[in-house]
DONU-928840 format. One record per residue: x, y, z of N, C-alpha, C in turn; residue in one letter; residue number from 1. Coordinates in steps of 0.001 Angstrom, whole numbers, plus 524288, in hexadecimal, padded with zeros to 5 digits. Atoms other than C-alpha are relative to their C-alpha. Example, Ala and Ser with C-alpha at 12.3 -4.5 7.8 and 13.67 -1.06 7.14 Angstrom:
REM residues 2
8037A; 7FB5A; 80000; 8300C; 7EE6C; 81E78; 80384; 804B0; 80000; A; 1
7FCCC; 7FB5A; 7FFC4; 83566; 7FBDC; 81BE4; 7FCFE; 80442; 802DA; S; 2
This chain:
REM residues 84
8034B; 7FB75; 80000; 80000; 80000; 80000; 80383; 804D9; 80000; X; 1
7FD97; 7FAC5; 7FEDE; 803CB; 80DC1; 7FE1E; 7FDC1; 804CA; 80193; X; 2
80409; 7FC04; 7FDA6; 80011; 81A4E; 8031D; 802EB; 803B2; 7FEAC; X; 3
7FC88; 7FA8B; 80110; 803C2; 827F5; 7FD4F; 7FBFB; 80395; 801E5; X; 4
801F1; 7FAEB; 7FD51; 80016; 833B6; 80722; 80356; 8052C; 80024; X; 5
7FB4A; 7FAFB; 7FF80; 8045D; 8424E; 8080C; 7FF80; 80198; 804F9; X; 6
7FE9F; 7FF38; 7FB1E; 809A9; 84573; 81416; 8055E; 80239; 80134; X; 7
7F9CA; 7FEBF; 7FDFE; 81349; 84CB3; 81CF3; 801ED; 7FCE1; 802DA; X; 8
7FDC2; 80468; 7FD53; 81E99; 844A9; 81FC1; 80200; 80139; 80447; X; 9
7FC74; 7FE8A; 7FD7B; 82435; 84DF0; 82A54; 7FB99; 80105; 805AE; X; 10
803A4; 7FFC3; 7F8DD; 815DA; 84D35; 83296; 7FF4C; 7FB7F; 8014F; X; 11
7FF9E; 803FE; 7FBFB; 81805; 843BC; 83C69; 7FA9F; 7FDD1; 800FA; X; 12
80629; 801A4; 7FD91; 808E5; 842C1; 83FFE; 7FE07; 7FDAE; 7F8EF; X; 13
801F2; 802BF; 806CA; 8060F; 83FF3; 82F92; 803B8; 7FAFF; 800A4; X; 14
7FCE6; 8065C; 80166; 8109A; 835C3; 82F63; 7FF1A; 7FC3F; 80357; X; 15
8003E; 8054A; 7F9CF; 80C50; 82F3A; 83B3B; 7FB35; 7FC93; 7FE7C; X; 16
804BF; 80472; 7FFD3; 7FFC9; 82A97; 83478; 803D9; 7FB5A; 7F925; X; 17
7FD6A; 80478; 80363; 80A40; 82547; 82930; 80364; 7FB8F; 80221; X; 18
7FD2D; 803AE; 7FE09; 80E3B; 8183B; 82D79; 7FF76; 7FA40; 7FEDC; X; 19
7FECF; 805AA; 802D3; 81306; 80952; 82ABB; 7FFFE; 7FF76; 7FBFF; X; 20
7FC15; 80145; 80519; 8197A; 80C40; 81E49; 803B7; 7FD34; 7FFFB; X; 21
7FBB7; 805AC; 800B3; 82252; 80143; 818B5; 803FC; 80254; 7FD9C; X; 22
7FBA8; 7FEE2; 803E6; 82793; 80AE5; 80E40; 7FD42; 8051D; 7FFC2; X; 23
8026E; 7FB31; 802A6; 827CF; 81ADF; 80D1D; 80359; 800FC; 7FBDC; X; 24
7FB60; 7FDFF; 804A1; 82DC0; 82007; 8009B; 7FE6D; 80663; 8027D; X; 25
8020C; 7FC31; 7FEFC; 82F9C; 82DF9; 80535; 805A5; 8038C; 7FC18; X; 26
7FA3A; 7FD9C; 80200; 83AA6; 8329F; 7F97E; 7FECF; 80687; 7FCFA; X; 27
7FFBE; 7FA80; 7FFB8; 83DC0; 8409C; 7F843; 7FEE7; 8036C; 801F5; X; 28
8035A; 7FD8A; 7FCA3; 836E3; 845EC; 8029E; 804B3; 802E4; 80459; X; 29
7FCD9; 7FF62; 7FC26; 8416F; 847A0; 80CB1; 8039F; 80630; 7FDFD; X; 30
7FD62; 7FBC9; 80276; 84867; 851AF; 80447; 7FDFF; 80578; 80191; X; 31
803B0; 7FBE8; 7FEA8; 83F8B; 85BC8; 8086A; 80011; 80001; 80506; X; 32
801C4; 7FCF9; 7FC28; 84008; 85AEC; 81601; 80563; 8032C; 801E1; X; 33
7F84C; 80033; 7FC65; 84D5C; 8607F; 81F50; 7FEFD; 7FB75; 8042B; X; 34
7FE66; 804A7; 7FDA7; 85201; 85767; 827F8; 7FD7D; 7FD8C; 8040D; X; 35
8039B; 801A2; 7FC4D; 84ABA; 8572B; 834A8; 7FC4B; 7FE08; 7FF1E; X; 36
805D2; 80031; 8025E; 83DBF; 857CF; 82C9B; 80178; 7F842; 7FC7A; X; 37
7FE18; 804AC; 8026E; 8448E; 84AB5; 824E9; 7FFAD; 7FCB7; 8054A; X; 38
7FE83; 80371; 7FB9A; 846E9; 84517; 8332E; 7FAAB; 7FC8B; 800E1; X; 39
8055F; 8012B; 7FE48; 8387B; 8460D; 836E3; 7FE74; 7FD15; 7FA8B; X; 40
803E4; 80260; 80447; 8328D; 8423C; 828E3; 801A7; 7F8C7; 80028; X; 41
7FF5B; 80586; 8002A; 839A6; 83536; 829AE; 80106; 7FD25; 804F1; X; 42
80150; 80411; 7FC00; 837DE; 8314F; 83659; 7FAFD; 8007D; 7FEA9; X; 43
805A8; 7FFFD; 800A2; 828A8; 83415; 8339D; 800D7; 7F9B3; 7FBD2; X; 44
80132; 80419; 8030F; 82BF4; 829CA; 827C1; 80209; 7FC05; 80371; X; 45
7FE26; 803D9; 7FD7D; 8319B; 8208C; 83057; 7FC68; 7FD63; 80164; X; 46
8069C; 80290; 7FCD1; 82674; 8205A; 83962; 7FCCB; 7FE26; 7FBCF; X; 47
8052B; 80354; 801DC; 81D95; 81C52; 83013; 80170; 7F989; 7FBE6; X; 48
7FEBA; 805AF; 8016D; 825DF; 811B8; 8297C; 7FEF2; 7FAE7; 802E3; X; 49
7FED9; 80601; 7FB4D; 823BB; 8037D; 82FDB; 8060D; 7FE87; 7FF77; X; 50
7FAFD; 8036B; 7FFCB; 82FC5; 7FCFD; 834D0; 80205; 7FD62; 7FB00; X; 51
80029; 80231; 805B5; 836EB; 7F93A; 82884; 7FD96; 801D9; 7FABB; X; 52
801C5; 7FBB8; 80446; 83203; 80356; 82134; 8050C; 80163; 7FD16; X; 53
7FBFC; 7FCB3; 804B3; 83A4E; 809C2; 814B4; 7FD1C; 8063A; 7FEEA; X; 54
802D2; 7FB5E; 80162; 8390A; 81791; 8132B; 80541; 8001E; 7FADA; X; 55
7FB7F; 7FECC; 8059D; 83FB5; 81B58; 803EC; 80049; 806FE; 7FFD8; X; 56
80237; 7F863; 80147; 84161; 82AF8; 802EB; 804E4; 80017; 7FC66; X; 57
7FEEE; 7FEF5; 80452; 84890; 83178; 7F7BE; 80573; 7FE05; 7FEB7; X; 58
7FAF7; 80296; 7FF9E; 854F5; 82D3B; 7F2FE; 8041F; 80538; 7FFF9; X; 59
7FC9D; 7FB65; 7FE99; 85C5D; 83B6C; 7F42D; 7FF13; 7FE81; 8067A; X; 60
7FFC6; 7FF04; 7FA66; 85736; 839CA; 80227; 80302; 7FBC7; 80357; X; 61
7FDF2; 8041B; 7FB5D; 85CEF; 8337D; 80F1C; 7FDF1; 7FED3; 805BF; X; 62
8011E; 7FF57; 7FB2A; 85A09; 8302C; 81BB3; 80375; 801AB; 804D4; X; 63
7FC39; 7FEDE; 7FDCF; 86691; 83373; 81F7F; 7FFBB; 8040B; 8048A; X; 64
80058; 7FAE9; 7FDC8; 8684B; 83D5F; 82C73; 7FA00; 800A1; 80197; X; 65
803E7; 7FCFD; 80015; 8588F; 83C9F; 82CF1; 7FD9C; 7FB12; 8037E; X; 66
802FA; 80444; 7FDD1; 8544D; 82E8F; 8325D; 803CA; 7FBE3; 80136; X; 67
7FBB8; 804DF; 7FE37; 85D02; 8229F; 8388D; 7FBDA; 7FA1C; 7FFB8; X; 68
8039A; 80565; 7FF57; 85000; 819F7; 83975; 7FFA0; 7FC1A; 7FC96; X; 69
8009C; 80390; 8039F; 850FB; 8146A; 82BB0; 80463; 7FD55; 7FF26; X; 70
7FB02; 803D9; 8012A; 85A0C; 809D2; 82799; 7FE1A; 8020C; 7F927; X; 71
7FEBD; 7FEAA; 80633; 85F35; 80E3C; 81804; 7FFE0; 7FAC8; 7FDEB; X; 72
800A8; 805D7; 801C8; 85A92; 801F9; 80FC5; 8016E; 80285; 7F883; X; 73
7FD6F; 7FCA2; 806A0; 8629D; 803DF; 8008E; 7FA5A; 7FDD9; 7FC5D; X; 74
802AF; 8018C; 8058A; 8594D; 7FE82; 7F518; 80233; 800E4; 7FB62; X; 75
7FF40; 7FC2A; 80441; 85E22; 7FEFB; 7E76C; 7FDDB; 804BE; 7FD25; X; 76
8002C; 7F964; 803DD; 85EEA; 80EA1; 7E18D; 7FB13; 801CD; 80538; X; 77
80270; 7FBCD; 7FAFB; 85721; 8126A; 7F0FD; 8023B; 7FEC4; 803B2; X; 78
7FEB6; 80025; 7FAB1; 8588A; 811FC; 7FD2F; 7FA98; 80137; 80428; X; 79
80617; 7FE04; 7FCA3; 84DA8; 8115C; 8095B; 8022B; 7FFEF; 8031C; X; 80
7FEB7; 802F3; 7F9BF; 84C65; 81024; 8180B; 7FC68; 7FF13; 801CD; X; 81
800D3; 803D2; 7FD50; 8488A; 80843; 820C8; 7FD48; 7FE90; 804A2; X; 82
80149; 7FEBF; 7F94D; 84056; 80A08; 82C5B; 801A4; 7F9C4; 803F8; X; 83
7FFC0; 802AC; 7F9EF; 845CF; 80016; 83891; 7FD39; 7FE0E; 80179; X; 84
């Protein structure tokens, strides 16, 4: 099943009703925020991943400096992570 909604990723009370995703694709998005605002948006995606979740975001982007929670999993020509 899939589900495409518009929403802010940086309100905590909206993302709290998004939850037990297996897989977010969230690519290019991150580019836009500064850093703190990056901190919060992807712990919000965290929370709503299930254990063993993959989040994919853009391939200029990183998680580098912004999140420690994901384990970096390669794929050929991407890269994801990993929720724990």
């Amino acid at each position: 099943m899939v589900s495409f909604k518009l929403l802010n990723l940086y309100d905590e009370l909206n993302m709290g009703t998004m939850m037990n995703f297996d897989i977010i694709f969230c690519a290019n998005v991150l580019i836009y925020f500064d850093t703190s605002s990056k901190i919060k948006v992807i712990s919000n995606l965290y929370n709503s991943l299930n254990r063993g979740g993959y989040l994919f975001i853009g391939y200029s982007e990183t998680l580098q400096n912004i999140s420690k929670s994901f384990k970096l999993v390669s794929y050929p020509k991407t890269i994801g992570y990993k929720k724990e």
